[in-house]
N, C-alpha and C positions, 0 to 999 in steps of 0.2 A: 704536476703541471695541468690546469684546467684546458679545455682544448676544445671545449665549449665556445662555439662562435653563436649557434642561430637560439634566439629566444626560446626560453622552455614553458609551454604551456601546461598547467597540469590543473585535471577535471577530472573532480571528488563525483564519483557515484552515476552509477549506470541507469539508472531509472529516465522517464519519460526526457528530463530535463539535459541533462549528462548526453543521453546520448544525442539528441538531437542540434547536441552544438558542438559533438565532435564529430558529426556526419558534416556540418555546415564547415566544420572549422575543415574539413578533407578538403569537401569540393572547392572554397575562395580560397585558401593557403597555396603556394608552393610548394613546394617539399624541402626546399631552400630557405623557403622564409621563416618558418618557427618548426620546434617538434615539439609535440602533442602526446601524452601522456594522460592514459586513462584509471583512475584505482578504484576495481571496487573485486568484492569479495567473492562474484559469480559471474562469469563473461558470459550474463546475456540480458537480456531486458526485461524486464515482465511487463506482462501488461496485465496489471492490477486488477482493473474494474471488471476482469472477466473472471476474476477467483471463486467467485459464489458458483459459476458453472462447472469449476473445477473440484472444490468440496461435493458438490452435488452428484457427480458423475457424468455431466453433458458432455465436458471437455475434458482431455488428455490432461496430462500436466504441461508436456511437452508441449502440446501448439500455444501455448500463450507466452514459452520462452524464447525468447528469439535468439539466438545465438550472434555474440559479436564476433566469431571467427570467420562466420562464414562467406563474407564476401572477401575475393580474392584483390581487390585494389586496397582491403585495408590496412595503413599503413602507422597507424597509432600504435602505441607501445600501453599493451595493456598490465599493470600490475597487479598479481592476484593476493588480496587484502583489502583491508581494512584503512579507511585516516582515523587514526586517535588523538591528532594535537594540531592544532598546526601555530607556528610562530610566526608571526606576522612582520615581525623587526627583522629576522632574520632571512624573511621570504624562505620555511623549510617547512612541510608537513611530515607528520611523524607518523608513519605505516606500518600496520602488524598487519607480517605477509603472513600466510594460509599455513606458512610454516615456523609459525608462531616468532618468526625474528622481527625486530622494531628496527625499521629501518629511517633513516632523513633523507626526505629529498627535497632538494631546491627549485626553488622556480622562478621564474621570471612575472608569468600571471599565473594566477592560480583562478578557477571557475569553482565555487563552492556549489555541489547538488546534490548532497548527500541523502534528502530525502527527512522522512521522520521515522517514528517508529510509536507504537502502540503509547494511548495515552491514561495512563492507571493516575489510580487514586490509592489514599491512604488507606484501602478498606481488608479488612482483618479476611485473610487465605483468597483474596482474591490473585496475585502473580503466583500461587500453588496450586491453584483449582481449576483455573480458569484457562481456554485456549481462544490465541487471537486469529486475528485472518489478514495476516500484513504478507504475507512470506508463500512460496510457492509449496515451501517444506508443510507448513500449519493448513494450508486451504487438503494437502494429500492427507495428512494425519486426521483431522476433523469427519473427511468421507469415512477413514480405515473406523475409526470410531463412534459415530452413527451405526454404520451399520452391525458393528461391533455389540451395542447396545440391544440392536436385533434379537441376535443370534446367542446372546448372554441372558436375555428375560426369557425366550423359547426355551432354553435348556436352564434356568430355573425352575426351583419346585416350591419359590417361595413369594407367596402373592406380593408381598409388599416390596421386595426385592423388583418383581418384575415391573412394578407400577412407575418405581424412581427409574428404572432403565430406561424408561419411556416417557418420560415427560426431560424436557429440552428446554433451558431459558438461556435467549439471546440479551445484549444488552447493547444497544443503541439503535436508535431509530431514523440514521440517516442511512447513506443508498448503500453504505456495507453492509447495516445489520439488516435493513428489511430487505435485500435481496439474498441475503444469506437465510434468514428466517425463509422467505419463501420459496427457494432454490431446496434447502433442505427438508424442507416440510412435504414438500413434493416428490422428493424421493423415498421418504419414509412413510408417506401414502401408499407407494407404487408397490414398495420391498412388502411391507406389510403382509398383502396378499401372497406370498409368498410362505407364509409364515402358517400356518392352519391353526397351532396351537394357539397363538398371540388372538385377543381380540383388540382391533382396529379404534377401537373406542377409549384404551389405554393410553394410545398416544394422543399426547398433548406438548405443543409447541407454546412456548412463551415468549412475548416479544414486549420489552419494557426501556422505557427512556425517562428521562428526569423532565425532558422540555413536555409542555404540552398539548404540539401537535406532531406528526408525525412529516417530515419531510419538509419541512415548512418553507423550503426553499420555491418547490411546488407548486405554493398557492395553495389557496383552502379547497379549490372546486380537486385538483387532480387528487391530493395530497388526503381528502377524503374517500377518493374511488380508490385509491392504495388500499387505505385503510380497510373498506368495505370489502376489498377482493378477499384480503388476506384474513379476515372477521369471518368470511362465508366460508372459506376452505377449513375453518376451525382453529384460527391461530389465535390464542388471547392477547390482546393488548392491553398493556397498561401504560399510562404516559403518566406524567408528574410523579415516577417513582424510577427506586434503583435498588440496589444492591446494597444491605449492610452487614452481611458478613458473606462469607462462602468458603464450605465446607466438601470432605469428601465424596456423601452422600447427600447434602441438602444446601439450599442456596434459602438466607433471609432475605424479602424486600425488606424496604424502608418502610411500606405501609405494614409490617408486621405479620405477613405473610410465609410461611415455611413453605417450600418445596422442594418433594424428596426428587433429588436427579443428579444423575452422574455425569452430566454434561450442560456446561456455562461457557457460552460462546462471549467474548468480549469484544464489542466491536466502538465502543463511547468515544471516538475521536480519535484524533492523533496529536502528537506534537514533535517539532524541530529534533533533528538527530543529537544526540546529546554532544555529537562533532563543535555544533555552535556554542556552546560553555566556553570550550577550552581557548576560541580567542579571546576573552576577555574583550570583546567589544559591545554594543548599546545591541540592546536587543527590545523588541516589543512580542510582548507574551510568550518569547522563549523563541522568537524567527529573528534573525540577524537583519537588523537598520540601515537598508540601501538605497540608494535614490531612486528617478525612475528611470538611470541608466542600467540600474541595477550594480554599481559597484558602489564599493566602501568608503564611504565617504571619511580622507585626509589620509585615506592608505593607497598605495600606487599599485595599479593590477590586480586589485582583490577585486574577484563579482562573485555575487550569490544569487541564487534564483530556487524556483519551487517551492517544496514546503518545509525548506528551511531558509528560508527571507521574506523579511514582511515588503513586498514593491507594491509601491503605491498603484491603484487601481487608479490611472489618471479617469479610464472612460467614464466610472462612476463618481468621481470627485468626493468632498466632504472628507477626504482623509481616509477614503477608503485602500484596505490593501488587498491584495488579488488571493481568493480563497484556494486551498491545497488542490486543487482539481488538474486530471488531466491534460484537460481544455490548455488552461496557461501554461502549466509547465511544457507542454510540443513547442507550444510560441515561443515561448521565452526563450527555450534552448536556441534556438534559431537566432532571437534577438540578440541574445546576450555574445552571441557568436561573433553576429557581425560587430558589436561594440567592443571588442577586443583585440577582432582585427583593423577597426578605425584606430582604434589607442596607440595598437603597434604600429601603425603606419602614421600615426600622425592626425588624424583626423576626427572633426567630432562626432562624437558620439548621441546616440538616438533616442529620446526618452521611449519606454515601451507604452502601448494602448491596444487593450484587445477588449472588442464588447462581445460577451457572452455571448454565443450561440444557442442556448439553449442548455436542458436537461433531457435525460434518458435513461428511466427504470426497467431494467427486466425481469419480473414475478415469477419468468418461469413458464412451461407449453405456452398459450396462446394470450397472456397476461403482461401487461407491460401499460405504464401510465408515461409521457414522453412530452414535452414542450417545448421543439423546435422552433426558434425565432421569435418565443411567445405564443404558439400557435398548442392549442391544449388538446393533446391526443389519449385518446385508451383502447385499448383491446389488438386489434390483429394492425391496426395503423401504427401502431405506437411500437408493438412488438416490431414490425418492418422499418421504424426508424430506428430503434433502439439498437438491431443486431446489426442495419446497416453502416450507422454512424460506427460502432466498433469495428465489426470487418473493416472497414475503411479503415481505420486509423492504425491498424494491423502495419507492421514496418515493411514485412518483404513476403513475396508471394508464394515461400513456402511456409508461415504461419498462417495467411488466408487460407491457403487450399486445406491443412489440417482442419482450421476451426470452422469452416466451411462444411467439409466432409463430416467432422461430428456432430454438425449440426443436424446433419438430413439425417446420417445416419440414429441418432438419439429418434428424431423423429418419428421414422419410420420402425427400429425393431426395439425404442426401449433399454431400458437400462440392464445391466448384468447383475448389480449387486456384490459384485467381489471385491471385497478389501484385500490388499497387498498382502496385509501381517509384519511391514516392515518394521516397524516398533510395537513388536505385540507382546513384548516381553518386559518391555521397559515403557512406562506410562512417560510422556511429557505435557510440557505447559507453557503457556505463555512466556513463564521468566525462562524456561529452555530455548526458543527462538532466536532471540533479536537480540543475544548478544550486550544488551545495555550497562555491562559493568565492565564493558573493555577501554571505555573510554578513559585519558590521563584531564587531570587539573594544569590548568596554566602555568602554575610553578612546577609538575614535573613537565610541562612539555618543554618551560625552560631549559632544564636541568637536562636533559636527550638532549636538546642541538645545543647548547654551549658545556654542557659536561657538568659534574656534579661541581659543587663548591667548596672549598677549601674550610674547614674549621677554623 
């Protein structure tokens, strides 16, 4: 006997979007009027754009995850897993809990915000060689690792062994890869000196993109001073090139370049969680086709938002859609909140428009290029919007005080240099992370919520 009276709401993925429209969905809901159902794999949020702080050693791991337990009014039912299908006719997503069982659950509306995950290419040992920086688990392993590299060419006795431990190539030239190139390059300046044996002139950082400027979102005037900072401190760049092969020891460009290194950061984009496949609906470059209410158009309570829906950027027109950033998915979660609660109540719904506020890089100590409202900032101005805007957007005010505190504290006494050793025994990569082959095909998601089929 079903015994299900009040609408069942259920929101795919904790990330910026996810949560912020089941914070919204708390405060305007009743407790009477719908229940609210969260699935995602780790009850807490990250906040992403600070990971380069976190590989680098500024930040904890811990203050950038915000934990969803911890306020006591909350009253969402959170399931710990994964969505790997979901059936659209049948209004059921298909969930593999943490404890590896697939389970169906129904809903009434469903909130798609599952997010994306690293964006590869078909290029020969790059998901075996390579680590990405999507994940709070890859930004800890990559610092363990760096410095790993250190203390591996110091206690080598063999030149050429020690050269490839020391030289680094990143790959992508938007605000992951060149904040992680610069975040890291700063530390392994710092560690260095640490080092007697090692000479400092070994290490060499590589930062290379296929596009051929660098941040280009920037503008030419900031998106040059990047460029120049990170030129001065000794980082080579190369632009209109990539990667075409990569190996244990040595990574090929494109321009036919070998370099010997045992570390290949992948940062070249992202794309749609491979969650959006499995419905079988219209999609543009791989983000699910929403209106600008943000739900599915000719399906009843489907919404999707973030960076897995392509939503039309009405502010910008010409058919533009709102890029994977932060910025929109806060909003959006908000929006798409209150358009769910008009749906359920009867009411219409609200197209979304949000004009850009700005950008904000941080290079790292007193380095940062920032373009607030338009307004073109560098150096200690830029750094003061750049950590300010984050702090802000920080969810609860035991995450500010953390990354606050390691702020000054960094500041003032410096880095430690101690990797964990938590996987020091077993190497990972990229294709170890993000899970990307848990996902089911449309016809078995079928085949889970109506049962196999009869021969």
């Amino acid at each position: 006997m079903n015994t299900v009276t009040r609408p069942r709401i259920l929101v795919v993925g904790a990330g910026f979007a996810g949560v912020e429209c089941v914070r919204r969905l708390e405060r305007k809901l009743s407790p009477d009027e719908a229940d609210v159902t969260l699935v995602t794999p780790f009850a807490y949020q990250l906040y992403l754009p600070l990971l380069p702080q976190v590989a680098s050693g500024v930040l904890t791991p811990q203050s950038i995850a915000v934990s969803l337990r911890r306020s006591k009014k909350y009253r969402t039912r959170i399931i710990p897993g994964g969505a790997i299908g979901v059936d659209l006719k049948s209004k059921v997503c298909v969930i593999r809990t943490i404890t590896d069982e697939i389970v169906n659950e129904p809903y009434d509306y469903i909130v798609l915000a599952p997010g994306s995950i690293t964006r590869t290419f078909d290029i020969p040992g790059l998901t075996d060689h390579a680590f990405g920086m999507k994940t709070l688990a890859e930004a800890a392993y990559i610092r363990d690792h760096v410095i790993s590299q250190l203390d591996l060419a110091d206690a080598s006795q063999d030149p050429v062994e020690r050269a490839s431990r020391l030289q680094f190539v990143v790959v992508g030239g938007g605000y992951a890869g060149t904040e992680t190139a610069a975040c890291l390059q700063r530390l392994t300046h710092a560690a260095v000196k640490r080092y007697p044996r090692l000479d400092p002139s070994l290490i060499k950082w590589h930062l290379i993109d296929i596009a051929p400027k660098l941040m280009p979102e920037l503008g030419d005037k900031l998106g040059s001073s990047a460029q120049e900072i990170l030129r001065r401190r000794g980082i080579d760049i190369s632009l209109g090139t990539s990667i075409a092969k990569a190996g244990p020891e040595e990574v090929t460009f494109t321009d036919g370049r070998v370099i010997p290194t045992r570390t290949l950061i992948w940062t070249a984009g992202v794309v749609a969680s491979p969650l959006i496949a499995t419905l079988g609906a219209e999609t543009v470059k791989g983000r699910l086709a929403v209106g600008s209410e943000m739900n599915l158009p000719g399906e009843d309570g489907v919404f999707a938002l973030g960076d897995s829906a392509a939503v039309p950027d009405l502010a910008k027109g010409d058919g533009a859609m709102c890029p994977p950033t932060a910025q929109h998915a806060l909003r959006q979660g908000k929006h798409v909140a209150d358009n769910v609660i008009a749906s359920l109540r009867g009411q219409a719904m609200k197209p979304y428009v949000h004009k850009d506020l700005g950008l904000v890089v941080d290079l790292g100590g007193t380095d940062a290029v920032s373009k607030p409202l338009g307004i073109e900032l560098r150096g200690l101005p830029a750094q003061a919007v750049a950590r300010g805007y984050h702090w802000s957007a920080l969810r609860t005010n035991v995450a500010k005080t953390r990354v606050m505190t390691n702020w000054l504290l960094n500041a003032v006494a410096g880095d430690d240099f101690v990797r964990t050793g938590f996987q020091a025994r077993k190497a990972a990569r990229l294709k170890d992370f993000e899970y990307t082959d848990a996902y089911l095909t449309p016809e078995q998601v079928r085949e889970q919520v109506d049962g196999p089929r009869p021969d």
